[in-house]
C-alpha positions in Angstrom: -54.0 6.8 -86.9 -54.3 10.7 -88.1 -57.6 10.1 -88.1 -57.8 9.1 -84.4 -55.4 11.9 -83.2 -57.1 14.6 -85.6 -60.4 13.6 -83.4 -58.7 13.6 -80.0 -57.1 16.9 -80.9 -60.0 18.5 -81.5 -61.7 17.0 -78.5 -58.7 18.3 -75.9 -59.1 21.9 -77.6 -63.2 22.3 -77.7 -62.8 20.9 -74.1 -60.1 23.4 -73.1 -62.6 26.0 -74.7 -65.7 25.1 -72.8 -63.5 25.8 -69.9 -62.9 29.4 -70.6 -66.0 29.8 -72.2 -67.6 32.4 -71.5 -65.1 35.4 -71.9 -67.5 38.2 -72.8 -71.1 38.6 -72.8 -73.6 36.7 -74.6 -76.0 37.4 -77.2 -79.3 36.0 -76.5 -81.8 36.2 -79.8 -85.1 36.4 -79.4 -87.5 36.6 -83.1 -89.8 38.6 -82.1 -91.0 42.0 -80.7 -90.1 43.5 -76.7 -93.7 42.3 -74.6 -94.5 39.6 -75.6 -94.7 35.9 -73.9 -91.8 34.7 -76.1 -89.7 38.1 -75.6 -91.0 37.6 -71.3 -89.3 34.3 -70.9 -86.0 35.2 -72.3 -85.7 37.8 -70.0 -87.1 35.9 -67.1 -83.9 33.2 -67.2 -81.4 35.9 -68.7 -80.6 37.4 -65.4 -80.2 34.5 -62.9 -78.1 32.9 -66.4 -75.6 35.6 -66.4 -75.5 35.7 -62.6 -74.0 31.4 -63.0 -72.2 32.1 -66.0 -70.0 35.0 -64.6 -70.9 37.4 -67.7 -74.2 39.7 -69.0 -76.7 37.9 -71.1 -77.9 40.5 -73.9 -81.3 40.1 -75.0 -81.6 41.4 -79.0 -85.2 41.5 -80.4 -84.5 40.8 -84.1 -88.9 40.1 -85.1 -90.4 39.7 -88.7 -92.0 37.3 -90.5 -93.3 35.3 -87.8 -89.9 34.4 -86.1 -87.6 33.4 -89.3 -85.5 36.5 -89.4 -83.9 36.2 -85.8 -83.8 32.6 -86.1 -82.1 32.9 -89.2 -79.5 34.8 -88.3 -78.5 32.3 -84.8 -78.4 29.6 -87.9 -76.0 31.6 -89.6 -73.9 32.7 -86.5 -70.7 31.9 -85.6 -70.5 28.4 -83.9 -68.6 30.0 -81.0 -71.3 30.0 -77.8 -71.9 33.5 -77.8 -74.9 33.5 -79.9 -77.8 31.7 -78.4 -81.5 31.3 -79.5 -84.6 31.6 -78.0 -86.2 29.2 -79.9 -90.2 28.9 -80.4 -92.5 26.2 -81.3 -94.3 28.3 -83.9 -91.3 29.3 -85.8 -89.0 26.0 -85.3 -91.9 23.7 -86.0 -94.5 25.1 -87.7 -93.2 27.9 -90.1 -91.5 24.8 -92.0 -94.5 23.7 -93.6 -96.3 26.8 -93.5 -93.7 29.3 -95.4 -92.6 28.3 -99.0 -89.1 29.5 -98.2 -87.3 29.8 -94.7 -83.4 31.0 -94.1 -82.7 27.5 -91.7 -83.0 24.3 -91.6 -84.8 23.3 -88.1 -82.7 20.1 -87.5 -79.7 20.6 -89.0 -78.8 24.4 -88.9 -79.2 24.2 -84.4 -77.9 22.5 -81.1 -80.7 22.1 -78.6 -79.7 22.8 -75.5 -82.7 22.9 -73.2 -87.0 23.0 -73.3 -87.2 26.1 -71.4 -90.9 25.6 -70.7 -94.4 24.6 -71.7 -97.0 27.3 -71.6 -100.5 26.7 -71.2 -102.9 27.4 -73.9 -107.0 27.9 -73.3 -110.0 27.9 -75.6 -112.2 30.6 -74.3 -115.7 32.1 -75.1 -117.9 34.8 -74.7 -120.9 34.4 -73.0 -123.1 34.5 -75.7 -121.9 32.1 -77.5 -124.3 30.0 -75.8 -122.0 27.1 -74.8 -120.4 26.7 -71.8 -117.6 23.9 -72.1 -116.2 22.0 -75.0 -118.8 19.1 -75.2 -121.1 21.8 -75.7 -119.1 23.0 -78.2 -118.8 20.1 -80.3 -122.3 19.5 -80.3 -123.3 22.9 -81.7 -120.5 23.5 -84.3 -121.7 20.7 -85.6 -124.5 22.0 -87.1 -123.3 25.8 -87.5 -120.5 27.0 -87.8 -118.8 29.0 -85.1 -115.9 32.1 -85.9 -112.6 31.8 -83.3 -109.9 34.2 -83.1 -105.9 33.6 -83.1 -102.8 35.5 -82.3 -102.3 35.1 -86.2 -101.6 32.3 -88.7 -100.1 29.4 -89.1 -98.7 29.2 -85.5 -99.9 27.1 -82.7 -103.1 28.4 -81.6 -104.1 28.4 -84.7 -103.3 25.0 -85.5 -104.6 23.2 -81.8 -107.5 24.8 -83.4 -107.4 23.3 -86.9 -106.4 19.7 -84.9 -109.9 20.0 -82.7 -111.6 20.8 -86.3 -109.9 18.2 -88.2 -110.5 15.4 -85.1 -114.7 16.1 -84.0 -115.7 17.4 -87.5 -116.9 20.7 -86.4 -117.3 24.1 -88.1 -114.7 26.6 -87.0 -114.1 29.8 -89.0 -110.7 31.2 -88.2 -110.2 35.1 -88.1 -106.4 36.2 -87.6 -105.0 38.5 -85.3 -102.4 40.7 -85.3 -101.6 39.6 -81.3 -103.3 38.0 -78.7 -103.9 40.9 -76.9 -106.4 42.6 -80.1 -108.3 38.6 -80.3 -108.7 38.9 -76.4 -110.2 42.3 -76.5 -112.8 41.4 -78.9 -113.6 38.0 -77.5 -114.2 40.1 -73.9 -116.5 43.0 -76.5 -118.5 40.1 -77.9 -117.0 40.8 -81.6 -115.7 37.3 -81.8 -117.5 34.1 -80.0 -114.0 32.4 -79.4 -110.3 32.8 -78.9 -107.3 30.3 -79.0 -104.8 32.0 -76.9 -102.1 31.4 -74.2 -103.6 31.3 -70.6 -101.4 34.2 -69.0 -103.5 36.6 -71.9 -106.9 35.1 -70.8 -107.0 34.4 -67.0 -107.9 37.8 -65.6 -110.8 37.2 -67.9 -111.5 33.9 -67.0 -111.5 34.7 -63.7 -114.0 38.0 -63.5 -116.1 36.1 -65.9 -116.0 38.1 -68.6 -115.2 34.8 -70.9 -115.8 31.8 -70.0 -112.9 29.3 -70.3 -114.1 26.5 -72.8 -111.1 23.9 -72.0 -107.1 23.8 -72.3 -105.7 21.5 -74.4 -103.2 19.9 -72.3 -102.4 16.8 -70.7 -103.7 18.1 -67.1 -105.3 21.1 -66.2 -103.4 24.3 -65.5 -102.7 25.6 -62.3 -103.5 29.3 -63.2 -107.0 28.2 -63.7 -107.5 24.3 -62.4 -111.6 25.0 -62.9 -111.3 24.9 -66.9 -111.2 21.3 -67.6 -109.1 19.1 -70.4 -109.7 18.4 -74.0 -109.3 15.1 -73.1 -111.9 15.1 -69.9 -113.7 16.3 -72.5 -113.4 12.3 -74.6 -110.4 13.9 -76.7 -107.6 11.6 -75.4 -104.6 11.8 -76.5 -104.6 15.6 -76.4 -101.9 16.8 -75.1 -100.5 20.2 -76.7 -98.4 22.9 -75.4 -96.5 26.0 -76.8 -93.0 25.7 -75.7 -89.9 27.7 -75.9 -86.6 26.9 -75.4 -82.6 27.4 -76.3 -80.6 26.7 -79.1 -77.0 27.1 -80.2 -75.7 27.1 -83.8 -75.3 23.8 -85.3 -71.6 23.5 -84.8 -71.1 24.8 -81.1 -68.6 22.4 -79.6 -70.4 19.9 -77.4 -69.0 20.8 -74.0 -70.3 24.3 -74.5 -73.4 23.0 -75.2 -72.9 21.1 -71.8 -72.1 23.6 -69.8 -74.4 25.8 -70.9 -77.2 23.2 -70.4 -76.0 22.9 -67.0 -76.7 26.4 -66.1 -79.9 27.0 -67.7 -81.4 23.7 -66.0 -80.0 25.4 -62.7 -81.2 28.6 -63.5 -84.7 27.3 -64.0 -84.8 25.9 -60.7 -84.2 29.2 -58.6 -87.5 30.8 -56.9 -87.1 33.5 -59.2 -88.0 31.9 -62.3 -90.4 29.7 -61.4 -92.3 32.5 -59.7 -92.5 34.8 -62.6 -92.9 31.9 -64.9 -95.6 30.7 -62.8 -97.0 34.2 -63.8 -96.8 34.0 -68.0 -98.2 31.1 -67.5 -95.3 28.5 -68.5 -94.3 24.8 -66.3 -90.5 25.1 -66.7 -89.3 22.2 -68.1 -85.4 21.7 -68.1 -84.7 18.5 -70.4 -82.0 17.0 -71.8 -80.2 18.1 -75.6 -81.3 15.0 -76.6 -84.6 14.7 -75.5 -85.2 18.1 -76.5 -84.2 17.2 -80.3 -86.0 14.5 -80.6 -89.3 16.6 -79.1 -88.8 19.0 -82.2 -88.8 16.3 -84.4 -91.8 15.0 -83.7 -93.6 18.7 -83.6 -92.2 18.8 -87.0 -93.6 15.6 -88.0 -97.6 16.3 -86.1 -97.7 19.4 -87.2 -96.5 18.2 -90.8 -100.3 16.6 -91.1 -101.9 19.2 -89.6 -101.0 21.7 -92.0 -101.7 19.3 -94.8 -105.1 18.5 -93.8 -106.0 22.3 -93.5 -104.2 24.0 -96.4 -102.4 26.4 -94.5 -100.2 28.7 -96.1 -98.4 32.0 -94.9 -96.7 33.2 -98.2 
């Protein structure tokens, strides 16, 4: 019986609390540097957020070592709402198995409250790399091997690129970057034959035909550039990756917190605003449940798991 009123208790207070939540302004983390497409899409959602919440939502660029220190330091947060994530695919599912040693736990240490949104990735080359699409591709780094640039390693870029490797037996050298801005510039200088980068960095490129835009490796093609066809047009079905971002509570944020916020952000993502200027980085906003978002990480953790196996990838 204690047990029973112990747990409605603390259901009637956390209730009472998501009610007057939120009193001040919210800290919105984001792991990495002002610029960038992760830092963008905070910002994007952070006013029209604050606008439904009734209360500013800070952004705080805490960067280093590829995402773990800001996400770190939501893990270790107080539990309270005010402290949110934006939480990245590279870092939340990849770092894992890339880093020897990370300050959270992926599954346990958050609360997923929403997919923000998928963005777009694109294989591209310079012209003369002598192939034009990715059956042409295949065919030729097959028999020599062909160099491709990345916005670093060990995040998702680089692994879609290790996954095409690892599933048509081709030979692709990878060279990091320190950003996909430095990879694009020497993929458009013919330093580099190829790039793995997100299609917001290459599509004024794509488009002027200064590179030529090899194939995206999504489920459908993108609307930013519908002429660049599908790994799996291409005879690579099921090939269907995205980088995503999205938002996370601490671990222990009481569920109608969680709930309410959820509610917002979903709402939020739907205003003309948003999808506009996501439209523009190149991101399909998404909006999914807690659960369903959870149970998306997992199996990231679990693909990319293999992946990183296969390939031998380490950071540290």
């Amino acid at each position: 019986m204690r047990t029973i009123l112990a747990a409605l208790l603390s259901l009637i207070l956390s209730s009472a609390a998501a009610q007057e939540w939120p009193q001040k302004p919210l800290r919105l983390i984001v792991p990495f540097a002002p610029g960038g497409l992760v830092d963008n899409s905070a910002r994007v959602v952070a006013e029209p957020l604050g606008a439904r919440l009734g209360q500013q939502v800070v952004i705080e660029n805490r960067s280093g070592a590829g995402g773990n220190i800001g996400t770190g330091a939501v893990a270790q947060a107080e539990a309270d709402g005010y402290t949110l994530l934006l939480g990245y695919d590279g870092t939340l599912v990849i770092n894992p198995h890339v880093y020897s040693k990370i300050p959270f736990d992926t599954v346990k240490d958050f609360a997923p409250v929403t997919k923000l949104g998928d963005a777009t990735l694109i294989l591209v080359a310079h012209p003369s790399a002598g192939v034009r699409n990715l059956k042409e591709l295949i065919e030729a780094a097959k028999t020599k091997p062909f160099s491709y640039g990345t916005s670093g390693t060990g995040n998702t870029t680089h692994l879609v690129a290790e996954l095409l490797k690892q599933r048509t037996g081709t030979k692709l050298e990878h060279v990091p970057y320190k950003g996909g801005g430095p990879a694009m510039t020497d993929v458009v200088g013919g330093q580099i034959p190829l790039v793995f980068t997100a299609i917001a960095t290459a599509q004024q490129y794509v488009k002027t035909n200064r590179v030529l835009g090899i194939g995206v490796p999504s489920g459908k093609r993108s609307n930013a550039l519908p002429d660049v066809a599908t790994f799996e047009e291409a005879g690579l079905a099921p090939f269907d990756i995205s980088s995503w971002v999205g938002i996370l509570l601490p671990a222990k944020t009481p569920r109608p917190i969680v709930e309410k916020l959820h509610r917002e952000l979903v709402a939020s993502l739907k205003t003309p605003f948003v999808r506009e200027r996501y439209a523009t980085l190149g991101i399909e906003p998404v909006g999914n449940t807690p659960a369903e978002f959870g149970e998306e990480m997992k199996a990231d953790l679990a693909r990319w798991a293999e992946v990183v196996k296969a390939a031998n990838i380490r950071v540290d």
